[in-house]
N, C-alpha and C positions, 0 to 999 in steps of 0.2 A: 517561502513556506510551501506546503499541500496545497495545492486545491482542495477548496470547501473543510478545510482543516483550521479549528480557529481556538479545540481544546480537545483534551482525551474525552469520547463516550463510549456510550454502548454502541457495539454492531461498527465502529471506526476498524480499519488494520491501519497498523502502524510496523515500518521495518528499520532494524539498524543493524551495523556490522560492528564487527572488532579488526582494528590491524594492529598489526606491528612491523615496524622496521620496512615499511610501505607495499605488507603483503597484506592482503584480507584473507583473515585463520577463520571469521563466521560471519556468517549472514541469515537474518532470522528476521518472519515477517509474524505478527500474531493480532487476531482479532479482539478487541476488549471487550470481556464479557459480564465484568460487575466491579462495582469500588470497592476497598478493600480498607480499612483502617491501619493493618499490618501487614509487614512484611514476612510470609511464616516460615523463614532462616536467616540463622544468622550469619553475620558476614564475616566476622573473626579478624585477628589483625591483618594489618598493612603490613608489610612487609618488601621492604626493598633497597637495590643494591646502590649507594653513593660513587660515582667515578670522578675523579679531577684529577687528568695526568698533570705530572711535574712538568711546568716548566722550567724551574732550579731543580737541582737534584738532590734528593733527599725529600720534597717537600708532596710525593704521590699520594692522594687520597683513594680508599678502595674497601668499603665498608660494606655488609649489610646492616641494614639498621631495621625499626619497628618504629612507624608514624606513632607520635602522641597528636591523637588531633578531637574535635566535638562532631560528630557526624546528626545529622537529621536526615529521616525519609520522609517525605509528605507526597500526597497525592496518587495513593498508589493504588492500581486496577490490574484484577487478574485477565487472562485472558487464555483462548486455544491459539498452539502452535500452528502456523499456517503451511511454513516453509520453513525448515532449517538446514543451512548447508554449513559442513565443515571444513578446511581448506587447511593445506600445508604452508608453512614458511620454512626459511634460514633458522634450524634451530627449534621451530616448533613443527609437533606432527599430529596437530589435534586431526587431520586426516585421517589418522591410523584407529581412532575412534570410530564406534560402530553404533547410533543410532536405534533403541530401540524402541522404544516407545517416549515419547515429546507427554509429559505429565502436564504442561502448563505454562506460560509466558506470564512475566510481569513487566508494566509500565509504572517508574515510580520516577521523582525527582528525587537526588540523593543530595545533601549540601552536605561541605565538607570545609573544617575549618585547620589545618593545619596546626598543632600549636609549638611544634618541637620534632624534632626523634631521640629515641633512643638505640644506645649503640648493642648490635646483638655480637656481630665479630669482625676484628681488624684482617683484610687477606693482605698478606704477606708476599 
């Protein structure tokens, strides 16, 4: 864990990144500035793509699909951007993104309950 970190407060920074495909696309540090009851946007669907090559043939899975799942936020604090960096990967170029003004950071726990998907298109 942090040093002297033992829950989110006021005047805490806290930082996390994103990767993919073992590159880091961002990295952002933000100071917590007040609790917050709500999260004020929304997240909209899940959406993502199922792979299972064949190992018989005839039998390749290659879907996009849309999660049905129960999501909760709790705990959630707004806060000022401290640091935000953008980064390139294989495929992604959120680098080519231009930064202009940082509106606000949040810290929230997201729980996430899976319950299904559904199918949006079989690729061929």
């Amino acid at each position: 864990m942090l040093k002297g970190y033992s829950e989110p407060r006021e005047g805490i920074r806290i930082g996390g990144y994103s990767v993919r495909g073992g590159e880091r696309l961002m990295k952002m540090i933000i100071e917590l500035k007040e609790k917050i009851d709500k999260i004020p946007f929304p997240f909209g669907p899940i959406v993502q793509f199922r792979r299972f090559p064949s190992v018989i043939e005839g039998t390749d899975v290659f879907e996009l699909v849309r999660v049905i799942a129960e999501a909760e936020v709790k705990g959630g604090w707004k806060g000022d951007v401290i640091k935000l960096e953008l980064n390139g990967g294989i495929n992604d170029e959120v680098d080519k993104f231009k930064v202009e003004k940082a509106l606000g950071g949040y810290y929230y726990n997201w729980f996430l309950r899976q319950k299904g998907v559904k199918l949006l298109y079989k690729v061929e």
